[in-house]
DSSP file (Angstrom, degrees, kcal/mol; ACC not computed):
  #  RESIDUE AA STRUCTURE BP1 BP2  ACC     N-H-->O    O-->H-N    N-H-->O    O-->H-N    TCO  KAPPA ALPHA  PHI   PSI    X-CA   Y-CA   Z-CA
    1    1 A X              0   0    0      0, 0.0     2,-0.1     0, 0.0     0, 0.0   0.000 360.0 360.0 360.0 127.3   -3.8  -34.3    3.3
    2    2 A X        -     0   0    0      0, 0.0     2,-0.2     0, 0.0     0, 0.0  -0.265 360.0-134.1 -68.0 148.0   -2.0  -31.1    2.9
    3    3 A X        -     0   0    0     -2,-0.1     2,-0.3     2,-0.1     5,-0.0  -0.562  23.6-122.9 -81.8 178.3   -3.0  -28.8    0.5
    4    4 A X    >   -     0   0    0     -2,-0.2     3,-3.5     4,-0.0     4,-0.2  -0.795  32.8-104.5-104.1 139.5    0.2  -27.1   -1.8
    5    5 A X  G >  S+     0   0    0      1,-0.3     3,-1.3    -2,-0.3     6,-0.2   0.739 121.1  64.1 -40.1 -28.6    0.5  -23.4   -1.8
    6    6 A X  G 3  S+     0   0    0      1,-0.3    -1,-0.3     4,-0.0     7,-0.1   0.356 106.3  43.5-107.8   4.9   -0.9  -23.4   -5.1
    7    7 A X  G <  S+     0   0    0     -3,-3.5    -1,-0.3     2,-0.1    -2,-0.2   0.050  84.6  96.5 -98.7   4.9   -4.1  -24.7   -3.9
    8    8 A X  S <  S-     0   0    0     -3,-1.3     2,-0.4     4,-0.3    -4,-0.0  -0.717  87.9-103.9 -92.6 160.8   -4.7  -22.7   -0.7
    9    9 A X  S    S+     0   0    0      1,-0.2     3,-0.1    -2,-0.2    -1,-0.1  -0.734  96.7  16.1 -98.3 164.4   -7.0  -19.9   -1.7
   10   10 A X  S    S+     0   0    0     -2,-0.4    -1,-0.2     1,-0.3    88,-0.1  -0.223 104.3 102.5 103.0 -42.0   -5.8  -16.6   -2.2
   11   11 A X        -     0   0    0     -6,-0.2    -1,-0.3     1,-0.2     2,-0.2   0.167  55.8-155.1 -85.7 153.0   -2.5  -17.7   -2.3
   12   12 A X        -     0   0    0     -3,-0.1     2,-0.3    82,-0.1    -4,-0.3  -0.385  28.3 -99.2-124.1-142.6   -0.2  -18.1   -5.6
   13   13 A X        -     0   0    0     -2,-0.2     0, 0.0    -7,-0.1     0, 0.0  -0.818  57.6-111.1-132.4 138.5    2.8  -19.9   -7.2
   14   14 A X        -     0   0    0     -2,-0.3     2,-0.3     1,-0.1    53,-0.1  -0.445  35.3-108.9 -66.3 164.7    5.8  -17.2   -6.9
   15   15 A X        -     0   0    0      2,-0.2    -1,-0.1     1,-0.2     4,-0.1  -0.631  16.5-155.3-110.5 175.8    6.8  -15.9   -9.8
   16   16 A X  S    S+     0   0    0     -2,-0.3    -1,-0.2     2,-0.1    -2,-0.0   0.761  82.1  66.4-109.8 -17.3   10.3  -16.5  -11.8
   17   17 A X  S    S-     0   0    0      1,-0.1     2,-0.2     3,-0.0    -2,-0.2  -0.281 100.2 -88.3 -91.7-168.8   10.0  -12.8  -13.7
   18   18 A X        -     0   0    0      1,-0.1    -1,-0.1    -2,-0.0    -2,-0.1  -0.626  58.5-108.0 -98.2 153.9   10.1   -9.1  -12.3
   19   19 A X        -     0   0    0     -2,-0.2     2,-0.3    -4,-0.1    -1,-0.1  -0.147  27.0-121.7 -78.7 172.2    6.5   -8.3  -11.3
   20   20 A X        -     0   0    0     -3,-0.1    70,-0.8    72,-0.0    -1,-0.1  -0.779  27.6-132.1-130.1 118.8    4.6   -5.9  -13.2
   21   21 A X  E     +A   89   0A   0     -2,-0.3     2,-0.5     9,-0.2    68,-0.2   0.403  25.0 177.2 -83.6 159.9    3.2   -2.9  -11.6
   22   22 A X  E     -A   88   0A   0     66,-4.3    66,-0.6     2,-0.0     2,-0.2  -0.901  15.2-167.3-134.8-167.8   -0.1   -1.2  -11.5
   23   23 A X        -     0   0    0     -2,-0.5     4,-0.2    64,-0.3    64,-0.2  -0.880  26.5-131.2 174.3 121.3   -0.5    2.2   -9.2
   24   24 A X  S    S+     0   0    0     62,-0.3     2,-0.2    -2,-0.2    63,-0.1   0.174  78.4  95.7 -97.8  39.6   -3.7    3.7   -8.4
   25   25 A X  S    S-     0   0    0     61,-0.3     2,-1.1     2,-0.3    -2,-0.2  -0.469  86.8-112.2 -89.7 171.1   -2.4    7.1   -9.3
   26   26 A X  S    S+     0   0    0     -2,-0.2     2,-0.3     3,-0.0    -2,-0.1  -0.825  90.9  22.8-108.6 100.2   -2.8    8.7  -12.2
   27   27 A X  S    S+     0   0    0     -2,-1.1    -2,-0.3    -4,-0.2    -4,-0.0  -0.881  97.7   9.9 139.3-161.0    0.9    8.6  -13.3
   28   28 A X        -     0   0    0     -2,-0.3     2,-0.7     1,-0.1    -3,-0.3   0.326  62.4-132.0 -61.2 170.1    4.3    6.9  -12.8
   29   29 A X        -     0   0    0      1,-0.1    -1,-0.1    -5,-0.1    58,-0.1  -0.952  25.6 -91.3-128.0 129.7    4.5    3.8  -11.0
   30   30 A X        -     0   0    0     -2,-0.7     2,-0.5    56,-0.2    -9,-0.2   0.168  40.2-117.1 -29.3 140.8    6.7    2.7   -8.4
   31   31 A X        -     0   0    0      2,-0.1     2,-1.0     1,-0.0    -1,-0.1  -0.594  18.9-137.5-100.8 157.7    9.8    1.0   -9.4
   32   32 A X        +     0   0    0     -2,-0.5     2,-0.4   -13,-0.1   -13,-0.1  -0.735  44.4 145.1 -96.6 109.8   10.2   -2.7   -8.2
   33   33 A X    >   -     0   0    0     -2,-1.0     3,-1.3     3,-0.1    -2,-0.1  -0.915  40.5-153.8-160.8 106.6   13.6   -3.0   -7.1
   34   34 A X  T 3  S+     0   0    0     -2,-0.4    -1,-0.1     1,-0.3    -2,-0.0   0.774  92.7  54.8 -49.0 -34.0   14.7   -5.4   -3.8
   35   35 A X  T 3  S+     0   0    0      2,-0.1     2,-0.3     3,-0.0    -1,-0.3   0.140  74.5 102.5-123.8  42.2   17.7   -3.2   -3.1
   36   36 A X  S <  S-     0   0    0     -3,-1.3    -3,-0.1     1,-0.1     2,-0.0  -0.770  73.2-128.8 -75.0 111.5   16.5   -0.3   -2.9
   37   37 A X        -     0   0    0     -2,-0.3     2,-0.7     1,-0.1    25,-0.1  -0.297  33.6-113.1 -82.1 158.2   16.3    0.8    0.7
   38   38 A X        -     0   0    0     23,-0.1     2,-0.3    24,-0.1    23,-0.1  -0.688  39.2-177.7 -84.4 121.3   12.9    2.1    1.4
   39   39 A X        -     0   0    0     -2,-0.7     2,-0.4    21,-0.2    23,-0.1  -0.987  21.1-133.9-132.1 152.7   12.3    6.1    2.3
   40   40 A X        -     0   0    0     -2,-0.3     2,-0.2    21,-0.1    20,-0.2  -0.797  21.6-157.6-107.6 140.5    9.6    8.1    3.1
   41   41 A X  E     -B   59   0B   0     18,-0.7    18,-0.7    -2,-0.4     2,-0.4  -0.656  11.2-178.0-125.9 166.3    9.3   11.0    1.5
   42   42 A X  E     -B   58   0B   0     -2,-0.2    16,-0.2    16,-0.1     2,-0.1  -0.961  27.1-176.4-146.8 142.8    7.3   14.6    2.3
   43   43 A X  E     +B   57   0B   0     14,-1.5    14,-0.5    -2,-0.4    -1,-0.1  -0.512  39.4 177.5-135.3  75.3    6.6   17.7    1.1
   44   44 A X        -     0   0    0     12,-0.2     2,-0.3    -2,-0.1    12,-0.2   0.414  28.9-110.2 -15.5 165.9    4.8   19.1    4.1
   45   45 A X        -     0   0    0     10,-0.3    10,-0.1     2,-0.2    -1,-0.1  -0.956  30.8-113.0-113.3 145.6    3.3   22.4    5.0
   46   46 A X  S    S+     0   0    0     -2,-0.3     2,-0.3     8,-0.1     8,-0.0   0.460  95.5  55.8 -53.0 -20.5    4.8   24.6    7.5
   47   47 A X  S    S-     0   0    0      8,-0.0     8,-0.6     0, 0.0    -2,-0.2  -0.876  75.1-133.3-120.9 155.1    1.8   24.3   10.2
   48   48 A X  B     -E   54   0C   0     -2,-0.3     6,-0.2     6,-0.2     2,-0.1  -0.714  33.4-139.2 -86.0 148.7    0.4   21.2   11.7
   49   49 A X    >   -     0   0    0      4,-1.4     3,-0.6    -2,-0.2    30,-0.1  -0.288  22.2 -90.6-105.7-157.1   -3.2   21.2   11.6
   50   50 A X  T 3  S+     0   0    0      1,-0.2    29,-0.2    28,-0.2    28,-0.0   0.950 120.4  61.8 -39.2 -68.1   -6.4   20.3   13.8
   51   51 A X  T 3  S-     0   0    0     27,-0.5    -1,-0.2     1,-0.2    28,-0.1   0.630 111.8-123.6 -42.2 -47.8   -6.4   16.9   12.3
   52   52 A X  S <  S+     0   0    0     -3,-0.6     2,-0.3     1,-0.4    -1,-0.2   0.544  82.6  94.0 100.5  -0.8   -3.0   16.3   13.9
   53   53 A X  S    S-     0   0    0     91,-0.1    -4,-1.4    27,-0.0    -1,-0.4  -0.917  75.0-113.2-158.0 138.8   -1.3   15.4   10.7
   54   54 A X  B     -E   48   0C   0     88,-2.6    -6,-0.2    -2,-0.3     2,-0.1  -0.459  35.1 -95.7 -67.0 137.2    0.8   18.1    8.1
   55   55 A X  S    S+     0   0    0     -8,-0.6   -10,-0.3    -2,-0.2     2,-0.2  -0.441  79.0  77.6 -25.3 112.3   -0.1   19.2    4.7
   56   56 A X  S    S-     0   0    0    -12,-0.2   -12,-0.2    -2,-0.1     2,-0.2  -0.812  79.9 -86.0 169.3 164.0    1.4   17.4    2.3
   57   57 A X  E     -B   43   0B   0    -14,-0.5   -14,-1.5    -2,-0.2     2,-0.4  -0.720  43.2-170.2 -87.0 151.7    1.7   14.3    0.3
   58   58 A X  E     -BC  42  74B   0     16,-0.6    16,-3.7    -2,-0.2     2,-0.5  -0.981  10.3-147.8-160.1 120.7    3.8   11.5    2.1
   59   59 A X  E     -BC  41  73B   0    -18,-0.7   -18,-0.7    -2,-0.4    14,-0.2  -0.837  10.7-140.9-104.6 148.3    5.0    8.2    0.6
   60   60 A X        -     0   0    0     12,-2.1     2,-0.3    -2,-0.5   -19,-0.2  -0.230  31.4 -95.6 -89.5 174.8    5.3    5.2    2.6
   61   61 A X        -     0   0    0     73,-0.5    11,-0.2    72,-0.2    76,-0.1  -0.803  48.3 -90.0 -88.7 146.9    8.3    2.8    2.0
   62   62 A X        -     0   0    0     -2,-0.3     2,-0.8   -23,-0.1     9,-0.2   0.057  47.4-161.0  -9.3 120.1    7.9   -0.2   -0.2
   63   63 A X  E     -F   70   0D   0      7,-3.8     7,-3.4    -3,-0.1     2,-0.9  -0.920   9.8-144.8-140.8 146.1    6.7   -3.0    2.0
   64   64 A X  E     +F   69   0D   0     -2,-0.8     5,-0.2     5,-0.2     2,-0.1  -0.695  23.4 171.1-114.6 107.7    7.0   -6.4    0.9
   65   65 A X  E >   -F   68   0D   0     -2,-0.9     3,-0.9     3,-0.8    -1,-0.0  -0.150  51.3 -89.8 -81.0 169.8    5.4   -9.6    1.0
   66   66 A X  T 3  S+     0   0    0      1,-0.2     3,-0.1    -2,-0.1    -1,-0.1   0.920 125.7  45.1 -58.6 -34.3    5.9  -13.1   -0.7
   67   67 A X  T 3  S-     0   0    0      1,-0.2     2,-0.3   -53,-0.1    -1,-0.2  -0.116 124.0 -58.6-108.1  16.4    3.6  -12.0   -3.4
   68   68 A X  E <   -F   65   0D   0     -3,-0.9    -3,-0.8    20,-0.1     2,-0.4  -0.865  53.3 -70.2 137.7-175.0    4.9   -8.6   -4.1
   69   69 A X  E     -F   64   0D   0     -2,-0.3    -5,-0.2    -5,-0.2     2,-0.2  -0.971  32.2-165.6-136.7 104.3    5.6   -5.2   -3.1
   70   70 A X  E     -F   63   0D   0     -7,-3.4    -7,-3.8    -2,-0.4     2,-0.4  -0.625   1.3-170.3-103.8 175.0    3.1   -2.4   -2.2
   71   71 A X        -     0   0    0     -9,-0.2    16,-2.9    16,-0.2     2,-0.4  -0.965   8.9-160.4-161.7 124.6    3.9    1.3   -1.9
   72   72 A X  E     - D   0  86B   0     -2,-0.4   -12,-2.1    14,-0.2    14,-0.3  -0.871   4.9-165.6-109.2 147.6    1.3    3.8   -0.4
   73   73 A X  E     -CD  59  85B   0     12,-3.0    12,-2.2    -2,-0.4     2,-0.8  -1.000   7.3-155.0-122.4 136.2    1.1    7.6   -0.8
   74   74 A X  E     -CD  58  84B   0    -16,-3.7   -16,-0.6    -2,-0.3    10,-0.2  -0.844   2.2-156.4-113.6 126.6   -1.2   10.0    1.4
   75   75 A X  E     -     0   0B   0      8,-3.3     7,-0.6    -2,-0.8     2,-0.5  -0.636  15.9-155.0 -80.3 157.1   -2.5   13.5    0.5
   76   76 A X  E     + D   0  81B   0      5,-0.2     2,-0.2    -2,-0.2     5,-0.2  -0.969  20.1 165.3-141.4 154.9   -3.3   15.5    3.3
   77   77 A X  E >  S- D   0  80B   0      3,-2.4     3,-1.5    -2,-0.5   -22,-0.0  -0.778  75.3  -2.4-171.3 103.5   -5.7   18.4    3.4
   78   78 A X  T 3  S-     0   0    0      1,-0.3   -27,-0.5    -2,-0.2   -28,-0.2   0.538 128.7 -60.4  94.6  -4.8   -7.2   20.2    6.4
   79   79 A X  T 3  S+     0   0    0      1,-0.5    -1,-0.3   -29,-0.2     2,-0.2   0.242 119.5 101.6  71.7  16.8   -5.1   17.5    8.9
   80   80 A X  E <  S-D   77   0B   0     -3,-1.5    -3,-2.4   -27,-0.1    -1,-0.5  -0.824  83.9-106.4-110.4 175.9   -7.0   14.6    7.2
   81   81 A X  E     +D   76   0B   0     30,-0.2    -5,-0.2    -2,-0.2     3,-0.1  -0.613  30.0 178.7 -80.4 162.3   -6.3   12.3    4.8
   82   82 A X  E     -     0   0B   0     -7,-0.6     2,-0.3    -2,-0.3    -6,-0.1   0.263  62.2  -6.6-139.1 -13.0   -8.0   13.1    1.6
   83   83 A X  E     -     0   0B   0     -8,-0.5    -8,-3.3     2,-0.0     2,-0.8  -0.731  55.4-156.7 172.0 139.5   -6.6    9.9   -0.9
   84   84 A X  E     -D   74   0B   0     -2,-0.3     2,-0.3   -10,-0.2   -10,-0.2  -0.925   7.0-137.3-150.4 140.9   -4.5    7.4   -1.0
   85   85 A X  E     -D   73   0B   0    -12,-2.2   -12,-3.0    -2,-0.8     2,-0.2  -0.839   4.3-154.7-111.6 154.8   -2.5    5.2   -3.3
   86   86 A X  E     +D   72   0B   0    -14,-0.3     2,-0.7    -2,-0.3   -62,-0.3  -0.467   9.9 179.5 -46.3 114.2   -1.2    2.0   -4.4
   87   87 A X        +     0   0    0    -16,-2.9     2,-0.3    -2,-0.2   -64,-0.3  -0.770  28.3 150.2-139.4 128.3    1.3    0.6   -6.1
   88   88 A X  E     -A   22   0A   0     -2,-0.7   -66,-4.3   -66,-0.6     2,-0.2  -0.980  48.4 -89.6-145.0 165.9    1.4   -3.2   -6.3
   89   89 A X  E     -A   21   0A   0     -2,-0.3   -68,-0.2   -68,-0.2    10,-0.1  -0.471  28.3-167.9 -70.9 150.3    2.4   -5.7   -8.4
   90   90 A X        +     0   0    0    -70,-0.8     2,-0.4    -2,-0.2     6,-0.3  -0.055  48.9 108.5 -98.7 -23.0   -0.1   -7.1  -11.2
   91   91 A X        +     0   0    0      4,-0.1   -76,-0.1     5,-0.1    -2,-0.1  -0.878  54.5  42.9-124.1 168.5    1.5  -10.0  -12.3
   92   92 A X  S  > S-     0   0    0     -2,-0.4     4,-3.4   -78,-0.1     5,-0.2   0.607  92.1-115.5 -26.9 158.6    0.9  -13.2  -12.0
   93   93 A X  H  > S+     0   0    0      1,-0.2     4,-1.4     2,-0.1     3,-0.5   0.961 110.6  56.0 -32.6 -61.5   -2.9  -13.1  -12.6
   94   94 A X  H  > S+     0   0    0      1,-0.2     4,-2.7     2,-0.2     5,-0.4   0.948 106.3  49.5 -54.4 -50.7   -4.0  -14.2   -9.4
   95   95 A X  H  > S+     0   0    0      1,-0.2     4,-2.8     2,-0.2     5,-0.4   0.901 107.9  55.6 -48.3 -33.6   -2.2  -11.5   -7.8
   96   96 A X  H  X S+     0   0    0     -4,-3.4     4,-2.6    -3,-0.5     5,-0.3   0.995 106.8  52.1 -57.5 -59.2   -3.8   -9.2  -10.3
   97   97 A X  H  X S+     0   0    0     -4,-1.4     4,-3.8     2,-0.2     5,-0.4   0.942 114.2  42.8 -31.2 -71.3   -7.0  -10.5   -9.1
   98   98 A X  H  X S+     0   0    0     -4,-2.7     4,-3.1     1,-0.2    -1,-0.2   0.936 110.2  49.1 -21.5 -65.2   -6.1   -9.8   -5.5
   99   99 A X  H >X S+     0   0    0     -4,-2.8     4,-2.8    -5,-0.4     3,-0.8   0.969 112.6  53.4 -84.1 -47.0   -4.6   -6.7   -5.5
  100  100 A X  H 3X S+     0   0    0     -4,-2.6     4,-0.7    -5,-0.4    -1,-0.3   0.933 113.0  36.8 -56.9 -58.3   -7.5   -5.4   -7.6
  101  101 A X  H 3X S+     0   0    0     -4,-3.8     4,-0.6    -5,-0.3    -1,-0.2   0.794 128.3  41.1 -78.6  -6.9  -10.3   -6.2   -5.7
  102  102 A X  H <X S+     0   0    0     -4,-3.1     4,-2.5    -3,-0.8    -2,-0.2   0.884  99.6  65.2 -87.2 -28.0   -8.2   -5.5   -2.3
  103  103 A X  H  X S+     0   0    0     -4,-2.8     4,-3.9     1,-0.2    -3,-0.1   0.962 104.9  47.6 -69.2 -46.7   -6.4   -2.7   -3.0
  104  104 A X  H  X S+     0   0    0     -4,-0.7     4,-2.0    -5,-0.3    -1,-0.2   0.655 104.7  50.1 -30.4 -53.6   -9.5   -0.7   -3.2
  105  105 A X  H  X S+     0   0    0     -4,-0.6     4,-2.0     2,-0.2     5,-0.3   0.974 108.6  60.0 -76.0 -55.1  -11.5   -1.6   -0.3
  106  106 A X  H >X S+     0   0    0     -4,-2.5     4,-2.9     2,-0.2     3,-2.1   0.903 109.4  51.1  -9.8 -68.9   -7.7   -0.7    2.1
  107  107 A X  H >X S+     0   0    0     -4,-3.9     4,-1.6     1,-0.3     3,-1.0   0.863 111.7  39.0 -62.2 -53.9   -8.2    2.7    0.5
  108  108 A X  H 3X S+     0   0    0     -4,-2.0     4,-1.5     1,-0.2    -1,-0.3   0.781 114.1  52.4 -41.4 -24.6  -11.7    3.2    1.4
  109  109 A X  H <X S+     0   0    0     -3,-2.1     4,-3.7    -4,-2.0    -1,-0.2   0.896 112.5  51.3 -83.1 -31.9  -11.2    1.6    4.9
  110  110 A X  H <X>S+     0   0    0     -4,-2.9     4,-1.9    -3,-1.0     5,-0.7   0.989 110.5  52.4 -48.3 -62.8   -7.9    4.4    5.3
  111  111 A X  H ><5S+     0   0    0     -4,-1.6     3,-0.5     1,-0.3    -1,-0.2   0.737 111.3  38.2 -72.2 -37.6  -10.0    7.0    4.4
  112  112 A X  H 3<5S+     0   0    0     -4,-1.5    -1,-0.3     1,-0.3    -2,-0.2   0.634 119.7  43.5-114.5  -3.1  -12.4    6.6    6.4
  113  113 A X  H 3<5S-     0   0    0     -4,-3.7    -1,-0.3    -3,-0.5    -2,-0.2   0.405  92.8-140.8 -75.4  -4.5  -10.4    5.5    9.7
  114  114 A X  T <<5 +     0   0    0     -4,-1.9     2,-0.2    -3,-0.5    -3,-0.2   0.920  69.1  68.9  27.3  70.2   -8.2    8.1    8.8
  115  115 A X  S   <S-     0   0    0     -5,-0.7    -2,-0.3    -6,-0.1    -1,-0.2  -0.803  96.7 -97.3 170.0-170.8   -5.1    5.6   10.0
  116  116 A X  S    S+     0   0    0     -2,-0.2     2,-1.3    -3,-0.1    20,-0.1   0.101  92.1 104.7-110.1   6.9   -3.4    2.7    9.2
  117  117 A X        +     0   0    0     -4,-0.1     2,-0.4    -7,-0.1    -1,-0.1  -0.647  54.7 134.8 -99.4  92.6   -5.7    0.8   11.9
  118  118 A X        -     0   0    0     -2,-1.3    14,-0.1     1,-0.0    -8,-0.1  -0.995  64.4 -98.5-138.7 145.7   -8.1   -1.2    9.2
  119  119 A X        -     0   0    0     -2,-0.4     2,-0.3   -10,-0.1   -10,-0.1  -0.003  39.0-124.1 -46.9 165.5   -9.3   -4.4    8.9
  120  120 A X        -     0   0    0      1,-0.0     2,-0.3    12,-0.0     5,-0.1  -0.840  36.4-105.9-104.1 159.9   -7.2   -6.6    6.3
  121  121 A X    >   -     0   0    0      3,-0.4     3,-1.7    -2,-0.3     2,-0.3  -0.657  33.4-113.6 -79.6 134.0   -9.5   -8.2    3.2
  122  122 A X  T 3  S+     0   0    0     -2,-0.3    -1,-0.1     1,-0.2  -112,-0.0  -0.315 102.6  29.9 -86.7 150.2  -10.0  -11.3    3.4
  123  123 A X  T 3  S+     0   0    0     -2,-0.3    -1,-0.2  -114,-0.1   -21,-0.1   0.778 114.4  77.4  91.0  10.5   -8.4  -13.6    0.7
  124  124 A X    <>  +     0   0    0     -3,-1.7     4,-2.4   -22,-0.1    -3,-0.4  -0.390  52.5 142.7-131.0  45.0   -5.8  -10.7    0.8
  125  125 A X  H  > S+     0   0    0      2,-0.2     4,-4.6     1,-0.2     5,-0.4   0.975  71.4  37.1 -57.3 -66.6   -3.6  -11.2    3.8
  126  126 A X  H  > S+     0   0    0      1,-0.2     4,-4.7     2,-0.2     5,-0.4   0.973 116.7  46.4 -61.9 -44.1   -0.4  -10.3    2.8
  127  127 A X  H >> S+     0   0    0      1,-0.3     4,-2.5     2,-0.3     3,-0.5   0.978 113.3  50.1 -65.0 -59.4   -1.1   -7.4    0.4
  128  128 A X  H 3X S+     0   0    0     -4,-2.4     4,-1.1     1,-0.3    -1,-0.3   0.764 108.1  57.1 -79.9  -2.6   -3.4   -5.8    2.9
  129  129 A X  H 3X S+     0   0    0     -4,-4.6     4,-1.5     2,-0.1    -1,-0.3   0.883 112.6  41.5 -75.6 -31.2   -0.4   -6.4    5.7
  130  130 A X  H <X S+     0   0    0     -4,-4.7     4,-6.1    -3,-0.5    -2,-0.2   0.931 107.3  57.9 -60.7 -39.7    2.0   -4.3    3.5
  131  131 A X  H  X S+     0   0    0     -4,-2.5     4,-1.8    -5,-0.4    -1,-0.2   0.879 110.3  44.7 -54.7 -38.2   -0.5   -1.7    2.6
  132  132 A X  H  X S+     0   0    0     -4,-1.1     4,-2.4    -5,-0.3     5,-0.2   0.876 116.3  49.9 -53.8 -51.1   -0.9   -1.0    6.6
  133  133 A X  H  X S+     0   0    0     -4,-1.5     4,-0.7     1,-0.2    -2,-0.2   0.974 122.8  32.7 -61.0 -53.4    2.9   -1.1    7.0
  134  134 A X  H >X S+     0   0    0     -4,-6.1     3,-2.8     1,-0.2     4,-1.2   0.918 110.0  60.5 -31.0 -77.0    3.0    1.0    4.5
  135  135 A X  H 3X S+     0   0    0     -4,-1.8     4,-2.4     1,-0.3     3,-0.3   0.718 113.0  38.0  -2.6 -85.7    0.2    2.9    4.9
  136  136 A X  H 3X S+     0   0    0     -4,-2.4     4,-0.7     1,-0.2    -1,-0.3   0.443  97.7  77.1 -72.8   0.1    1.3    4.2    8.6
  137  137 A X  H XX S+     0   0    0     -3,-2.8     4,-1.9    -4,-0.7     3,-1.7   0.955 102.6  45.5 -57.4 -61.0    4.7    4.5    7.6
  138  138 A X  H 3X S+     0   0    0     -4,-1.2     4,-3.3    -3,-0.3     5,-0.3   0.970 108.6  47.4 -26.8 -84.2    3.1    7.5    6.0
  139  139 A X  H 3< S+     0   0    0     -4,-2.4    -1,-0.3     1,-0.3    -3,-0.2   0.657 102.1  59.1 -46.9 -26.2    1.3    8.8    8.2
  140  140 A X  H XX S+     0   0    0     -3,-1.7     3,-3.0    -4,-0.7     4,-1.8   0.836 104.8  56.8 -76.7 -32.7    3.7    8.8   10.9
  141  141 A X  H 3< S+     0   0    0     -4,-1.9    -2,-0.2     1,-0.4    -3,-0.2   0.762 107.6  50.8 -72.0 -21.1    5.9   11.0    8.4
  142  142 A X  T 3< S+     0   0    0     -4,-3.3   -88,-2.6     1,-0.2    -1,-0.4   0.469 107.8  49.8 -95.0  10.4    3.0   13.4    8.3
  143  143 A X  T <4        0   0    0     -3,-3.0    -2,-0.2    -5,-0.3    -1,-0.2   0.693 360.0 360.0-105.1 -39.5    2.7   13.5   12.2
  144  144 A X     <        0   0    0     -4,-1.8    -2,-0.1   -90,-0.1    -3,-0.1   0.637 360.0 360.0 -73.7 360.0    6.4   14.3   12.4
């Protein structure tokens, strides 16, 4: 017998309201908005460094899944990364669940591949494929 999405694990029920966000920055949160075209944004430094990658903070585009919308940002320092954030949706619970205990390990796994090439968490497929899309959206903006 097939299971119903709302049985598989990991998985949710879609939701019928507008998500609500959380961001693991200290400060505004991304807005959730479908038709919004996605841009990456940069505020570089003048020199490229060792690392290969510019000074600067560099936001990825929105990248979207079934279950929400993530949005990464990278610091740069020295040509490495030095932190990256999140913004994902929070609502329904279960997604809260998710994204909490996923978003977290992504960022540790970034940091310390310094790229977008990390395993995904499991029981978090989609969010941790938007966070990568994201993720190296970034990252190429700080290479350019």
């Amino acid at each position: 017998m097939a299971a119903s999405p709302s049985s598989v694990p990991g998985q949710c029920r879609a939701r019928a309201s507008a998500p609500a966000w959380r961001t693991t920055e200290r400060g505004a949160s991304p807005e959730p908005t479908a038709t919004r075209a996605p841009t990456t944004t940069a505020a570089p430094s003048s020199s490229a460094t060792d690392g290969g990658l510019k000074n600067g903070t560099y936001r990825g585009p929105a990248a979207r899944n079934d279950y929400g919308t993530v949005q990464t940002t990278i610091t740069v320092s020295g040509g490495r990364i030095t932190d990256v954030t999140a913004g994902f949706p929070t609502t329904p619970a279960r997604s809260a669940q998710i994204n909490n205990g996923a978003v977290p390990v992504l960022r540790q796994e970034a940091l310390a591949a310094q790229s977008a090439n990390i395993d995904a968490v499991s029981g978090a497929t989609f969010t941790s494929a938007s966070y990568k899309q994201s993720l190296q959206a970034a990252i190429d903006a700080a290479r350019a």
